[in-house]
VOSE-444387 format. One line per field, with one value per residue (C-alpha): x, z, y; residue in one letter. Coordinates in steps of 0.001 Angstrom, whole numbers, plus 500000, padded with zeros to 6 digits. Each point is the difference from the previous one (the first is absolute). Layout:
// residues N
X X|... $
Z Z|... $
Y Y|... $
resn A|... $
***
This chain:
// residues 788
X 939296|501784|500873|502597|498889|500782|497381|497546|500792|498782|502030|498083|499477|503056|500981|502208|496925|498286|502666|499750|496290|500389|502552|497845|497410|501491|501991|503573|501658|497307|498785|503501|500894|503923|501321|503790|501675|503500|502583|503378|501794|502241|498138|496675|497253|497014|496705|501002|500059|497178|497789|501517|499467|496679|499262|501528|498749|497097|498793|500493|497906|497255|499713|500324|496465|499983|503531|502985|502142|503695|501937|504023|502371|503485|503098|501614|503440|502167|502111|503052|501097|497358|497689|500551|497714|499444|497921|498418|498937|498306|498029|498270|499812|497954|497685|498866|499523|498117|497485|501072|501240|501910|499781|502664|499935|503379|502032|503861|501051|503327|498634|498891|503861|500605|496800|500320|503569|497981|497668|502895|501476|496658|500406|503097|499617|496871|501678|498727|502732|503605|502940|500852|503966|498781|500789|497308|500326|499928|497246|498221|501583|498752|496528|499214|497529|495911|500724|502681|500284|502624|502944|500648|502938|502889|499684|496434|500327|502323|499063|498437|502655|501978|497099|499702|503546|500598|496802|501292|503489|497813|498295|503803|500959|502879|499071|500025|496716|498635|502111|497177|496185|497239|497509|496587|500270|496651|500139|502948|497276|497283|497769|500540|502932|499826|499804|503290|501576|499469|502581|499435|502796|502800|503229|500339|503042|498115|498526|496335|498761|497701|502556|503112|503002|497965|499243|501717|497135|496839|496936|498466|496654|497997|501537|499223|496753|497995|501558|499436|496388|499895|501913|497324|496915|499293|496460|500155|503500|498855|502902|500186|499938|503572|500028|497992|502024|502094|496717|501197|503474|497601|497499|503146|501881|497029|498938|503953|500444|497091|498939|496792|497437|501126|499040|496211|499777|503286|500085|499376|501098|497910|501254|498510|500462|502689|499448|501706|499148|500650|502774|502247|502275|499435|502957|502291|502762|499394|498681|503481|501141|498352|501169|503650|500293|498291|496810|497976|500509|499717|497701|497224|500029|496819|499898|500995|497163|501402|497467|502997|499751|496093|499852|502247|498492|496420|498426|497422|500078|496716|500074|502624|498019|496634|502529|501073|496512|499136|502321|498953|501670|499909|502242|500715|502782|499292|501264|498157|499047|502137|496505|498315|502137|499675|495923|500311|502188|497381|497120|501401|501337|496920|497636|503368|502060|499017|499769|502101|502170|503196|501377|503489|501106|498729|499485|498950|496826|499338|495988|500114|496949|500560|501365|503766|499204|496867|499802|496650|499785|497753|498370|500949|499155|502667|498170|497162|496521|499968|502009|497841|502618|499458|503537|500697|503859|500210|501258|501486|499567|501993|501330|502766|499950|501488|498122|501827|502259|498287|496497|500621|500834|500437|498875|497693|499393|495406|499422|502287|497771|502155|501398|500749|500171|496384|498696|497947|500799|498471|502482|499294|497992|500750|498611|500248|503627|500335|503497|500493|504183|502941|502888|503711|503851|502468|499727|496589|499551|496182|500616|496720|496651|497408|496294|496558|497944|496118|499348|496365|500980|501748|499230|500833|496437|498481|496612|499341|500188|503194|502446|503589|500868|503304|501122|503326|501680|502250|501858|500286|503649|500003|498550|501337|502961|502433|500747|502076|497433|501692|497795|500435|499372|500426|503326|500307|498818|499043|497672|502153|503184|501204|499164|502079|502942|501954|501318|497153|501343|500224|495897|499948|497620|502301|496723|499178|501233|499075|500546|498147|500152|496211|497910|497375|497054|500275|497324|502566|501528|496988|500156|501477|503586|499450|496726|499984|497790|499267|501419|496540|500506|503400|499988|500514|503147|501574|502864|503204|500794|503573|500941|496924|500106|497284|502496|500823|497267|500388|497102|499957|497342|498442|497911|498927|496260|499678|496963|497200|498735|497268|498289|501210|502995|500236|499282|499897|497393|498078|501330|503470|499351|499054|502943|502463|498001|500783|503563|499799|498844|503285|501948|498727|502663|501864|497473|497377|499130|497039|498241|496626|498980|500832|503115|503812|501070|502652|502001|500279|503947|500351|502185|498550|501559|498722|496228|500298|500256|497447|497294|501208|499980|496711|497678|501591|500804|497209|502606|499062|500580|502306|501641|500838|501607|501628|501973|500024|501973|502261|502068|501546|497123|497661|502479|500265|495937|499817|502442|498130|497098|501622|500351|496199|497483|498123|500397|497664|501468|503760|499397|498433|503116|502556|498369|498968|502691|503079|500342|499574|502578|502816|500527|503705|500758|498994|497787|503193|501782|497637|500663|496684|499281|496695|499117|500573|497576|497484|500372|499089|497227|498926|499843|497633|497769|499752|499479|502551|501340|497930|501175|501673|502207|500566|501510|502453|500910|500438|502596|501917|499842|500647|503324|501536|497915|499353|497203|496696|498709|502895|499639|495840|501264|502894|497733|496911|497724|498009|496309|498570|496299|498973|497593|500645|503675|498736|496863|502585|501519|497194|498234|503301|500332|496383|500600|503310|497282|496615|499471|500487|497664|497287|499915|500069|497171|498003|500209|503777|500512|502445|501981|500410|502640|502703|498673|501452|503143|500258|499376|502902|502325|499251|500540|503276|497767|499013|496132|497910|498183|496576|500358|501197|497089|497135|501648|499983|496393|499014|501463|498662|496709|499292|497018|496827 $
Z 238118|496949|499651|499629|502859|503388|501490|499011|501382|503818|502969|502134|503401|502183|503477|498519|498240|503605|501622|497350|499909|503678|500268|497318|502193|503099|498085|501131|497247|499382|495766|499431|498953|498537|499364|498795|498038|501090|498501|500308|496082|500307|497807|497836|501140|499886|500882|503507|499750|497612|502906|501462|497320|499558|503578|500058|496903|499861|503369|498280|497213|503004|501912|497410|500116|504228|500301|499398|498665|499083|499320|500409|497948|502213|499696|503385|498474|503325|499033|497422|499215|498498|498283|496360|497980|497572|502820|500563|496541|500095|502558|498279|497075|501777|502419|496526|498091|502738|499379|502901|500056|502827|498349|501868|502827|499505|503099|500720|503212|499249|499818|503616|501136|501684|501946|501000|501563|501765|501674|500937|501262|502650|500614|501872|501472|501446|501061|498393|497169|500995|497808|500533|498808|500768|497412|497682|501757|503093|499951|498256|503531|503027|498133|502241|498850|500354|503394|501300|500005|498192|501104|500120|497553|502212|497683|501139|502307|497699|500605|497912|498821|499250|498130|497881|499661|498721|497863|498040|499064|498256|498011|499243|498749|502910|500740|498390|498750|503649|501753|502209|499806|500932|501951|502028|503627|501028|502030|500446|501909|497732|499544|496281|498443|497229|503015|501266|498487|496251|497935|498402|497605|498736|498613|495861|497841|496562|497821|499508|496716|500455|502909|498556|503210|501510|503249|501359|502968|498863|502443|500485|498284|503376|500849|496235|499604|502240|499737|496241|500783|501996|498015|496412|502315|499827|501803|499623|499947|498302|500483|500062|502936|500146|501171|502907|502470|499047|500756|503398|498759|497276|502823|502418|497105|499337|503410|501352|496378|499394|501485|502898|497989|496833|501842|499620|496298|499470|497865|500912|498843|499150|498517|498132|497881|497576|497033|499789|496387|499500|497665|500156|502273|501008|501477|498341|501029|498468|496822|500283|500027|497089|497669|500840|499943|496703|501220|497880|497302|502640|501724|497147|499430|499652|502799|502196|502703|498997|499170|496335|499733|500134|497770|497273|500390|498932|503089|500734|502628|500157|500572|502924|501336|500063|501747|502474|500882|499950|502926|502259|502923|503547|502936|499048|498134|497068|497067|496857|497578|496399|498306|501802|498190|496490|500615|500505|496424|498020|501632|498945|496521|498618|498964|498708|498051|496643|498444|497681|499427|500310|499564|502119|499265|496218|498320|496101|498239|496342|498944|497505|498339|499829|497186|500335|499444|501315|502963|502046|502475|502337|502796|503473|503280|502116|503267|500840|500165|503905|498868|498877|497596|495995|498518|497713|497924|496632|500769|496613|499374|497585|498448|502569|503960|503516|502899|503884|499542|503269|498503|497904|501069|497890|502997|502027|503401|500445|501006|497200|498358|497436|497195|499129|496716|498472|502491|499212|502010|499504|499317|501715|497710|496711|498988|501349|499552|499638|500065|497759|499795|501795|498272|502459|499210|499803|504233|499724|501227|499009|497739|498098|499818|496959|500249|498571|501258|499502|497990|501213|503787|499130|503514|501584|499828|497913|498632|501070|503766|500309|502942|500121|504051|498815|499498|498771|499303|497300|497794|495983|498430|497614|501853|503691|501614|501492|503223|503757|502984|503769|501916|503691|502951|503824|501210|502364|500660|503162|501565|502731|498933|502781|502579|498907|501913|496231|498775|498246|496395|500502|499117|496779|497399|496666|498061|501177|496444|496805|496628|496627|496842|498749|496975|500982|497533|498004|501587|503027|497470|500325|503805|501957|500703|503935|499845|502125|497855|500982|497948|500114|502112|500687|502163|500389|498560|498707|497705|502359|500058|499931|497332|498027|496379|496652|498216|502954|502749|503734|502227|503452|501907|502511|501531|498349|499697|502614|502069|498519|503241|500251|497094|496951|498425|498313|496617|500066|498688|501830|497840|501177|503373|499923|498270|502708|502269|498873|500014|503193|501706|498010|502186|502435|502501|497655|498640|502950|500526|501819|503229|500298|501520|497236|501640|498587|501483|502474|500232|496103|500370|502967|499281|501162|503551|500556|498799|502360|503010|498372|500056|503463|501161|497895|500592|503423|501403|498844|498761|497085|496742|499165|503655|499432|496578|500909|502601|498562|497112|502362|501611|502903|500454|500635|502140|502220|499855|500834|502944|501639|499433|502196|502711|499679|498440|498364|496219|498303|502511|499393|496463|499705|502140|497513|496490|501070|502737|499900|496321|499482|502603|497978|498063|498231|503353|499645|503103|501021|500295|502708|503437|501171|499806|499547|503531|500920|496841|501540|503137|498577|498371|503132|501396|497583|499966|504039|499478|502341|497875|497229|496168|500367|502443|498567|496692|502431|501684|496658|498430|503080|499628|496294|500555|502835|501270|503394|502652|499032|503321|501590|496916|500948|504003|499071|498158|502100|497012|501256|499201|502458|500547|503225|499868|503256|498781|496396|500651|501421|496438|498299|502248|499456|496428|499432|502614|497572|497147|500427|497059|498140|502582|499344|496526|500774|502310|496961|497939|498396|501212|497535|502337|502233|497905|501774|503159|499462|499216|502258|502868|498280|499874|503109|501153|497810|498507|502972|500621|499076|496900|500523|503494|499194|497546|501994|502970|497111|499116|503710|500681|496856|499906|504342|500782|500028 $
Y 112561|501417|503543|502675|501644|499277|502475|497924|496871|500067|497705|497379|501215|499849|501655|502913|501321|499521|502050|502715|500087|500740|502489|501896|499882|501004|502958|498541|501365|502848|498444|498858|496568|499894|496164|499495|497136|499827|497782|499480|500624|497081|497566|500075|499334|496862|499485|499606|503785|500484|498885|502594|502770|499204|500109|503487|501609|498148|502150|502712|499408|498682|502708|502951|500467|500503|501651|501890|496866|499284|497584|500356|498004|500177|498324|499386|500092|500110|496656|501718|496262|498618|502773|501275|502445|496941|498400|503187|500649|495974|500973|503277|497971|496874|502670|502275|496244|498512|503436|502309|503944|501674|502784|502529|498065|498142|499759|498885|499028|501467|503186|500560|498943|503419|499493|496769|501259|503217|497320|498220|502601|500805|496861|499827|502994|498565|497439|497783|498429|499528|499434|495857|499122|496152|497535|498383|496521|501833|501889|496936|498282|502832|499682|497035|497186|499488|498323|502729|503698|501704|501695|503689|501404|501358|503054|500458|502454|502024|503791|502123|502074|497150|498799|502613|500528|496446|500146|503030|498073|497168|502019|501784|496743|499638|496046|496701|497974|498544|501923|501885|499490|502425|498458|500857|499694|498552|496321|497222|498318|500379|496272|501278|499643|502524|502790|499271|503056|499558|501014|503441|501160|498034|501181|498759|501432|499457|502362|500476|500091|503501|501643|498713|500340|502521|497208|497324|500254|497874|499318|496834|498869|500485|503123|501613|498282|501655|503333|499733|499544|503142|501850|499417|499952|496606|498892|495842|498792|496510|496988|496305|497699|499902|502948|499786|500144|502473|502510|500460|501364|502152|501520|500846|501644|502445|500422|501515|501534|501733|503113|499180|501730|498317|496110|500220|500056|498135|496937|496726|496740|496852|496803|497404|496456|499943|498308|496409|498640|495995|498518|503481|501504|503786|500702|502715|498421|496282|502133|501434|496678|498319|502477|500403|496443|500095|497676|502331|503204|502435|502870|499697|495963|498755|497544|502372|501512|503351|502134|501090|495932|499977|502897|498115|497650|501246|499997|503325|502445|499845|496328|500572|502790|498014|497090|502258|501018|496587|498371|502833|501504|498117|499967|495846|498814|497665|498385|500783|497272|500439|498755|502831|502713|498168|499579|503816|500217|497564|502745|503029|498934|497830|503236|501613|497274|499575|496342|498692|496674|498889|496929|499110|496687|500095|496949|499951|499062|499584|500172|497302|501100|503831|501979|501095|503850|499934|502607|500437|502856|499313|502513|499596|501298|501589|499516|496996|500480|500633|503455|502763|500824|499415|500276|497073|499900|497933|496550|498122|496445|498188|496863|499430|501382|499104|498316|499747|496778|498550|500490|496715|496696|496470|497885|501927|499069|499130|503881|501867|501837|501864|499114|496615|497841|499683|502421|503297|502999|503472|502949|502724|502864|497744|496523|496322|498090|496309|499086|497159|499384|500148|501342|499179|500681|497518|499600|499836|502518|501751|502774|500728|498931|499762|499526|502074|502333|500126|502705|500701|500592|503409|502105|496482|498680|497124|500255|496301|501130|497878|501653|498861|499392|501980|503258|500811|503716|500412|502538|500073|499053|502354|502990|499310|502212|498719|501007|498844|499296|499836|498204|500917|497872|500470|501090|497485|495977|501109|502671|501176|499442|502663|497270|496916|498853|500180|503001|501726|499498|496010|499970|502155|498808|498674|500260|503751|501145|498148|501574|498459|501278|499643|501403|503196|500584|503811|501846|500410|502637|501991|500306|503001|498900|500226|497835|497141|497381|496326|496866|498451|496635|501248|502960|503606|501750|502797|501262|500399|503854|499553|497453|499529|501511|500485|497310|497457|500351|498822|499103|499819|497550|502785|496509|496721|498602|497813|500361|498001|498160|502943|498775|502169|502239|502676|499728|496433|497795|497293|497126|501929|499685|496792|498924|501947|498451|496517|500856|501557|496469|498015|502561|500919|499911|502316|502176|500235|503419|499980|497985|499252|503151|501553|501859|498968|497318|500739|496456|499957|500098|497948|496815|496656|500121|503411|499033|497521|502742|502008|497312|499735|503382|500864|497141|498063|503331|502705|502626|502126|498795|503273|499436|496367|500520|502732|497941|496924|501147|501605|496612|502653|501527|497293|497923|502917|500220|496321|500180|503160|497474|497422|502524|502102|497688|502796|499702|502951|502728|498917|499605|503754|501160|498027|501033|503615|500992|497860|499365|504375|500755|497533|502576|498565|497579|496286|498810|498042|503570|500996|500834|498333|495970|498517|499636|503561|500948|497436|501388|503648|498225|498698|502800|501946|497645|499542|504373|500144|502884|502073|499492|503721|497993|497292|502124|501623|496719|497944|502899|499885|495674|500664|502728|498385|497540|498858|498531|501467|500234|501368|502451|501079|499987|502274|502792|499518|498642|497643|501040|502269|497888|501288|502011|502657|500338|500988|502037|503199|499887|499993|503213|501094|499930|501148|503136|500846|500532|501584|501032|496449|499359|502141|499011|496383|500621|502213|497110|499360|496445|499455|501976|496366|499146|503172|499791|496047|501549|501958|497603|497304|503101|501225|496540|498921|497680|497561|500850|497610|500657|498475|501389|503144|500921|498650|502170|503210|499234|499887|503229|501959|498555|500125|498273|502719 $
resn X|X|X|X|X|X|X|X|X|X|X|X|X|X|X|X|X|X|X|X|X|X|X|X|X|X|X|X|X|X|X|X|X|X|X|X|X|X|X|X|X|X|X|X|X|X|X|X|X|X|X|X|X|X|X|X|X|X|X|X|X|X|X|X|X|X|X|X|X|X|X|X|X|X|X|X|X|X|X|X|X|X|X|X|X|X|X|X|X|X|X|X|X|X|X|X|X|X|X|X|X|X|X|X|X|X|X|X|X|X|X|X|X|X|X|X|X|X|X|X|X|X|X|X|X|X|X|X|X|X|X|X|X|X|X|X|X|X|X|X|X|X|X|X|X|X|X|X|X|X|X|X|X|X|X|X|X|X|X|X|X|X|X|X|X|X|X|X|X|X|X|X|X|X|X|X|X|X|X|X|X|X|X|X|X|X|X|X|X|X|X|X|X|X|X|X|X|X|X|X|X|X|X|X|X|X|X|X|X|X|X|X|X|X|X|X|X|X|X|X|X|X|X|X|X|X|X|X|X|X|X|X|X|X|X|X|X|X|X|X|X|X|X|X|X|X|X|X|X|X|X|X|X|X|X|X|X|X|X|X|X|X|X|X|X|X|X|X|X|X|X|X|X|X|X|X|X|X|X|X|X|X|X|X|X|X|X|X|X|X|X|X|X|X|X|X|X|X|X|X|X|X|X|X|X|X|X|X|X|X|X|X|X|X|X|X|X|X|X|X|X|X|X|X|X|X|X|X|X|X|X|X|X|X|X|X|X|X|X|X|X|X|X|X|X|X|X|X|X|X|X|X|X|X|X|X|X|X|X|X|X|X|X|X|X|X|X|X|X|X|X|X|X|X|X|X|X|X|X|X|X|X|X|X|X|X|X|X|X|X|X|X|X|X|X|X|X|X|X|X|X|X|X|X|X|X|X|X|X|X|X|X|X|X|X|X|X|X|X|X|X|X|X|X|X|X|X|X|X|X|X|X|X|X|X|X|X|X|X|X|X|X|X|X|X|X|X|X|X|X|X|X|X|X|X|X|X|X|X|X|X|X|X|X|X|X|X|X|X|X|X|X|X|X|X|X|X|X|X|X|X|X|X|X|X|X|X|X|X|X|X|X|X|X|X|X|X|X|X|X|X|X|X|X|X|X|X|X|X|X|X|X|X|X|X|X|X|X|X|X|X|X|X|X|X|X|X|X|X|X|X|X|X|X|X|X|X|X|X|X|X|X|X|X|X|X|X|X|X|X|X|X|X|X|X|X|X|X|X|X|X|X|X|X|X|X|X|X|X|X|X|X|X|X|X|X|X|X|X|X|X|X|X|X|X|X|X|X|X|X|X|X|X|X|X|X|X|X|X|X|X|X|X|X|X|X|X|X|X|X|X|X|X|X|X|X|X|X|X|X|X|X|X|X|X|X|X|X|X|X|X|X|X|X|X|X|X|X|X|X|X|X|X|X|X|X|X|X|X|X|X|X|X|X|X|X|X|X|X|X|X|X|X|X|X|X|X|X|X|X|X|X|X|X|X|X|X|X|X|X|X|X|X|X|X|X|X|X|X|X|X|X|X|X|X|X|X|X|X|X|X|X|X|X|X|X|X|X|X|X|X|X|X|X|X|X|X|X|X|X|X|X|X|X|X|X|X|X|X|X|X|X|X|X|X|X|X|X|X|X|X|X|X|X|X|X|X|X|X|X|X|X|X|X|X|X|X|X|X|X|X|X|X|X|X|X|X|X|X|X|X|X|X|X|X|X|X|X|X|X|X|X|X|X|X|X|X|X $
***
């Protein structure tokens, strides 16, 4: 879909808009439904967060029309060191281009510092926060491990008065950076090790670019975050799955922070899928990287997955949007296919981009029989026939023009079917060509060519029926502009170059930048200076905003023309396609773009050893196509996938757990970095499978295996997790549960059976997770629906 709008492009299904139908219909937050997008200004941001701004906004725009809706943009500026108002000003800048208003609801972390120190405050005189004077590495040290509890600070027990008294003199500025911590006092002991007193504030002597000196005292993302929430209102507190565990650190904050008769309608935190895109890194700090070591031409370069990049680059927020939309929101990690986000560019720009041509490797041709000032202007179409649009632009043909250098060959190999010495070709809109010399320089090398056209196939048809099999575009000598074309490819020769044992940078693409200088046809003059237009069989472009002038114009390549395997292009003719076609099969393990289902091909980029393990994974094993290219291109990856093989011979379930779990959580470690081998990942695997524990478990178990690893069954014995499937020991729950809410039961019982769905969530809360689900909601279905 293609519009300026985002209101009127509507999401696929996914489980947020199932928890906020719900809590509309059970009145949780009365007709309130208030999202927030909250980034950190230390960097700009790409479409990593424009999943996330879409998500945000985009509920908004939803659920005008059934509530009172907001949408917050905050900065959670609480790190002095490495925020500017630059980065700040970026982030505006890419929210109001992507299509979305705040209106006055703009919001600065560092503007709720004096209440972040009262809740502090209540805190320790709760008793519930204490002043540690621990080191870093010893704090890091009395944490403990998965397998071990952690150790209690000697300045635990500190009293409150001293407390307070010590807490005062860091916000005076009387200690050193890491001198004394703020933490929570909840659990040493906890099974969870983000619950063994979390840090709260830290001490930082570096001024903040909104307070200036004013603090030296700056909380800690989980401390702020949730507070921040509660301080603007906020219903759905939407995050990704990194997050996930740090919800329990999130619900305790509000719960000994916020007043008791605040907690009902306080906000609540859900996390989904971030968005991992192929051939890029999303990390801010390898973006850092690239540009301070001069890998690319900073923020806005147009390889870059920054949403300034994109935008340079031509691409539309409406084409990001409808992207965004696209992926959808799930509670499973994934890597997104590159050709996935350029099928959604070629979508959104073919009704929009008008036609015109452009030749980039120009090569000239003399029309022997054609008068030297002759000039005809002939009518074109700016948009094919499939296009409801009639706009046509004057196209002049004259005695001398430019064809594509690689659109002729002297020795053509059987299925060339362009230009070649003694062949006819058609040109597009004009006549038929029939190139009868070769003119070469001194290193014979080809310089010009000479031939005739046909005079009577003007419109590039021949009153004798005659049909050339090619099609060739081309530009007129005398008329044509000149102009600089940077032709953009993938950032990287790998999709996941985050995973390789190398340093990242060892796999960037050479060929991701190529700049021609090629000839564009007049009627380009005519366009709006910000109108992307396609190169017919070139691809879609536009004029670079930053360096492009009226007397030396620069176009960017937003995405090329690849994708003909469907069976047609836009604006392409049939003899066209069947030409590319051709091509297509010389190359095929270069230019392949498509598989016989009609989907991209996901091992196009695999290297002959890798192909190997993908035919082996694929059609020996039974893995998923995007599964078994995903780790065959990845050597690390699939050795560790082969060794868990060798100790749980289950390949589709320990495939789905490396492509959709493992390969998420990797976030910028390399699997050889991890603190878990490839038996104990079988052995987790194992264990789902068997239903010894529930899939809710198994996420805890695996970030524990993932953090610090360990045995994953001494892991589900220590927290109790293995699946409650007995039915006596689960029915009490269940009565329970249902006794806790009468009314959802009553309206379940008048008819809203959607209503399943909490009393399921309700059970696995109530039950950390371990019931049985098939169990658990026969047992529900039982009790709400007795036998008469």
């Amino acid at each position: 879909m293609s519009t300026s709008d985002p209101s009127a492009e509507r999401p696929r299904e996914n489980f947020i808009y199932d928890i906020i139908d719900e809590d509309l219909d059970q009145g949780t937050y009365g007709d309130r439904v208030v999202t927030r997008f909250p980034p950190e200004p230390n960097g700009h941001l790409h479409i990593g967060h424009a999943k996330s701004i879409v998500l945000n906004f985009g509920i908004k725009h939803d659920y005008a029309d059934r509530a009172d809706t907001q949408c917050h943009l905050r900065f959670d500026d609480t790190n002095p060191k490495t925020e500017s108002p630059e980065y700040v000003e970026s982030i505006k800048d890419a929210v109001n281009w992507l299509g979305y208003d705040w209106e006055d609801h703009e919001y600065h972390a560092s503007d709720c510092f004096e209440q972040f120190y009262r809740y502090a405050i209540t805190l320790i005189k709760q008793g519930d926060a204490y002043v540690d004077s621990l080191s870093e590495e010893k704090i890091r040290e009395y944490r403990g491990t998965v397998d071990e509890p952690g150790t209690p600070s000697p300045y635990r027990d500190r009293s409150v008065e001293e407390n307070l008294e010590l807490f005062r003199k860091m916000k005076a500025g009387e200690f050193e950076d890491g001198e004394h911590v703020l933490r929570a006092k909840i659990d040493m002991s906890s099974p969870h090790m983000i619950m063994r007193d979390p840090l709260l504030f830290r001490i930082l002597h570096a001024p903040h670019y909104r307070r200036g000196d004013e603090w030296c005292l700056y909380p800690m993302y989980d401390y702020a975050h949730p507070l921040e929430d509660a301080i603007e209102d906020v219903t759905h507190s939407l995050c990704t799955l990194e997050f996930d565990n740090n919800r329990r650190v999130y619900d305790w904050v509000m719960e000994h922070c916020l007043d008791a008769d605040e907690i009902p309608a306080r906000p609540r935190q859900y996390e989904f899928n971030r968005l991992n895109l192929g051939y890029t890194v999303m990390s801010k700090t390898k973006l850092r990287h690239l540009i301070e070591e001069d890998l690319v031409d900073g923020w806005d370069d147009p390889r870059l997955p920054t949403i300034s990049g994109l935008r340079r680059r031509g691409v539309p927020p409406s084409a990001i949007r409808s992207f965004c939309r696209e992926v959808g929101v799930t509670r499973s990690q994934s890597r997104v296919q590159i050709g996935h986000f350029e099928h959604a560019l070629r979508d959104d720009l073919n009704p929009t981009a008008p036609r015109v041509m452009a030749v980039l490797d120009p090569l000239k041709v003399v029309v022997t029989n054609w008068d030297e000032d002759e000039v005809d202007w002939i009518n074109a179409n700016h948009w094919p026939r499939d296009i409801d649009k009639d706009e046509t632009r004057p196209v002049p043909f004259a005695r001398e023009f430019y064809i594509e250098r690689g659109d002729f060959r002297e020795d053509p190999p059987e299925d060339f079917i362009r230009l070649a010495p003694g062949r006819e070709v058609r040109l597009r809109h004009a006549y038929f060509f029939t190139c009868e010399e070769i003119v070469r320089d001194e290193d014979g090398t080809v310089t010009k060519l000479r031939g005739t056209i046909d005079p009577d196939t003007r419109d590039s048809t021949a009153p004798d029926g005659r049909s050339p099999d090619g099609t060739l575009h081309w530009v007129s000598a005398a008329h044509g502009i000149p102009f600089e074309a940077r032709l953009y490819d993938r950032l990287f020769g790998v999709p996941d170059p985050d995973a390789r044992e190398d340093h990242f940078t060892e796999f960037l693409n050479p060929d991701s930048l190529n700049v021609r200088q090629g000839v564009l046809e007049p009627a380009v003059r005519d366009l709006d200076t910000d109108q992307r237009v396609q190169f017919e069989r070139q691809g879609y472009f536009w004029a670079d905003p930053d360096t492009s002038r009226p007397d030396a114009l620069v176009y960017n390549q937003i995405v090329p023309l690849r994708d003909t395997w469907s069976g047609g292009e836009e604006g392409l003719t049939q003899e066209e396609l069947a030409q590319q076609r051709r091509e297509k099969e010389q190359r095929k393990e270069e230019q392949r773009r498509r598989s016989l289902e009609g989907k991209t091909d996901p091992a196009e980029h695999l290297d002959d050893a890798q192909r190997d393990r993908f035919t082996h994974f694929h059609n020996e094993l039974g893995i998923d196509r995007e599964d078994a290219a995903t780790m065959a291109g990845d050597d690390a990856l699939a050795d560790f996938f082969e060794q868990a093989l060798e100790h749980y011979d289950a390949p589709e379930p320990l495939a789905n757990w490396t492509v959709n779990e493992l390969l998420g959580r990797l976030n910028d470690r390399t699997v050889a970095a991890l603190p878990l081998g490839p038996d104990e990942f079988a052995d987790l695997v194992r264990l789902v499978d068997a239903e010894v524990i529930s899939t809710r478990g198994a996420d805890e178990v695996f970030h524990e295996l993932v953090e610090n690893g360990g045995d994953p069954e001494a892991i589900v014995d220590a927290r109790d997790l293995r699946q409650v499937d007995d039915t006596e020991a689960l029915r009490p729950t269940i009565q329970a549960v249902l006794g806790d809410h009468p009314d959802e039961v009553a309206r379940y019982r008048d008819g809203k059976k959607g209503l399943i769905g909490f009393f399921m969530g309700q059970v696995m809360q109530a039950t950390d997770g371990a019931a049985n689900p098939e169990l658990a909601r026969t047992l529900l279905q039982e009790e709400l629906e007795p036998a008469a």
